[in-house]
C-alpha positions as CSV (number, residue, x, y, z in Angstrom):
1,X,48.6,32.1,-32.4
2,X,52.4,33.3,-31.9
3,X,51.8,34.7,-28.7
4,X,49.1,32.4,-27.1
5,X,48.4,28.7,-27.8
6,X,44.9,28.6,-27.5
7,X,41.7,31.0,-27.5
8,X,42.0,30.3,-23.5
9,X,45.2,31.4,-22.8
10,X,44.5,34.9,-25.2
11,X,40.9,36.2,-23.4
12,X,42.5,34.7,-20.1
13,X,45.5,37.3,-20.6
14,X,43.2,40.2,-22.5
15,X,40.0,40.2,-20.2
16,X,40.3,43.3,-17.6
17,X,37.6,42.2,-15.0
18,X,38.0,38.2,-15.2
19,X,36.1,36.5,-12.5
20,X,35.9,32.6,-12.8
21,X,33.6,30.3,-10.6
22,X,33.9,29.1,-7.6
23,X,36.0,26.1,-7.2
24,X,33.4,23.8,-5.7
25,X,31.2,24.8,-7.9
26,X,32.8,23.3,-10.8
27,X,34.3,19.5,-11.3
28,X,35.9,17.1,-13.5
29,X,33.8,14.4,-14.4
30,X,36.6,11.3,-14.5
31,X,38.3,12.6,-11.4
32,X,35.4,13.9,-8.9
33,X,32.2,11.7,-10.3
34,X,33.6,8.3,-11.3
35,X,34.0,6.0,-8.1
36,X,37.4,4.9,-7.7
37,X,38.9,1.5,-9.3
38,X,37.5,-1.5,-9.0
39,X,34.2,0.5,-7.2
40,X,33.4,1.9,-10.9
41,X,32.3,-1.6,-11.6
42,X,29.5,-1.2,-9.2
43,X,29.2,1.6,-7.9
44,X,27.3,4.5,-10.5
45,X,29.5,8.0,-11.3
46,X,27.6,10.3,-8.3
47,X,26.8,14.2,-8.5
48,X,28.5,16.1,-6.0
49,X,26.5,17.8,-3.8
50,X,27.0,21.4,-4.6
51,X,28.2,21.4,-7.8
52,X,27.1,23.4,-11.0
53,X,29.2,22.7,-13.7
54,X,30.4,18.6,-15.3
55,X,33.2,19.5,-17.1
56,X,34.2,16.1,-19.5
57,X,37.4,16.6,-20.4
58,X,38.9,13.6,-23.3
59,X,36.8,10.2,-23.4
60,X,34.0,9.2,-22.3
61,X,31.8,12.2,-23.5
62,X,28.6,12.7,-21.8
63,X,26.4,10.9,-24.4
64,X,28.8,8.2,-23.8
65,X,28.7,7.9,-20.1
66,X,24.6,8.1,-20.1
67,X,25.1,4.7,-21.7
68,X,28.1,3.3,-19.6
69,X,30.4,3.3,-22.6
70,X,34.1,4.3,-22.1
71,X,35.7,4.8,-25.1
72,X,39.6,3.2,-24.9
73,X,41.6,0.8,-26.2
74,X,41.2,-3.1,-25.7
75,X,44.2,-3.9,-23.5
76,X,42.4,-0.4,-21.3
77,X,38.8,-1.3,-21.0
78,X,39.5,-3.5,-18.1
79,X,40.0,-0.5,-15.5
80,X,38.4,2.3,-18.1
81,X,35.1,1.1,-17.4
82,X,31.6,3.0,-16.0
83,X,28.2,2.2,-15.1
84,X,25.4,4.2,-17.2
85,X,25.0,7.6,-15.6
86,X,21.4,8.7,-15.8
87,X,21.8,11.8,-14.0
88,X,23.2,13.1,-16.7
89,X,20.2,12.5,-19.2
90,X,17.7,13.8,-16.6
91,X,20.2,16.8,-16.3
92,X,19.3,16.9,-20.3
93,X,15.6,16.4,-20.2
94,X,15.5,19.0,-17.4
95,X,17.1,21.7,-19.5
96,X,15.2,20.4,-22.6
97,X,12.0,21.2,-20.7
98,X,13.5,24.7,-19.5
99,X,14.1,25.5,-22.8
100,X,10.6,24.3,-24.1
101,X,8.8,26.8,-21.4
102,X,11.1,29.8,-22.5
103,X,10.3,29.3,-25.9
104,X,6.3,30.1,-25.5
């Protein structure tokens, strides 16, 4: 922990072969699926076209945006504000079901 701040930073700087995703593959969910402010207050968080990986980086959390909740402070939630997501639960129930035939 002297040398590198995080488990990141260590395999990042210790793994020979390291070969990360494409770039469009992979998003943030705040910045790329959240329709800008004031469209967040009716316009639903979208799923690029294309993309593989959610990351959810801080607040809200996935469980959180399935339900529309944005977890901030009161003087925030005025612009801190999503519609529910359900694309992310059917992502869920999907894998759910994945896992349920691989387990026969």
């Amino acid at each position: 922990m002297q040398t590198f701040s995080n488990s990141q930073t260590y395999i990042s700087r210790n793994v020979k072969n390291l070969v990360f995703w494409p770039d469009d593959w992979c998003v943030l969910f705040k910045t790329h699926c959240v329709p800008p402010w004031p469209q967040r207050f009716w316009r639903t968080p979208t799923y690029p076209p294309g993309v593989r990986v959610v990351a959810f980086p801080g607040v809200p959390n996935p469980h959180e945006a399935v339900k529309g909740k944005w977890p901030a402070k009161p003087w925030k939630k005025f612009y801190k504000f999503i519609r529910p997501t359900p694309w992310i639960q059917e992502a869920w129930d999907s894998a759910e079901r994945v896992v349920a035939l691989t387990d026969r």
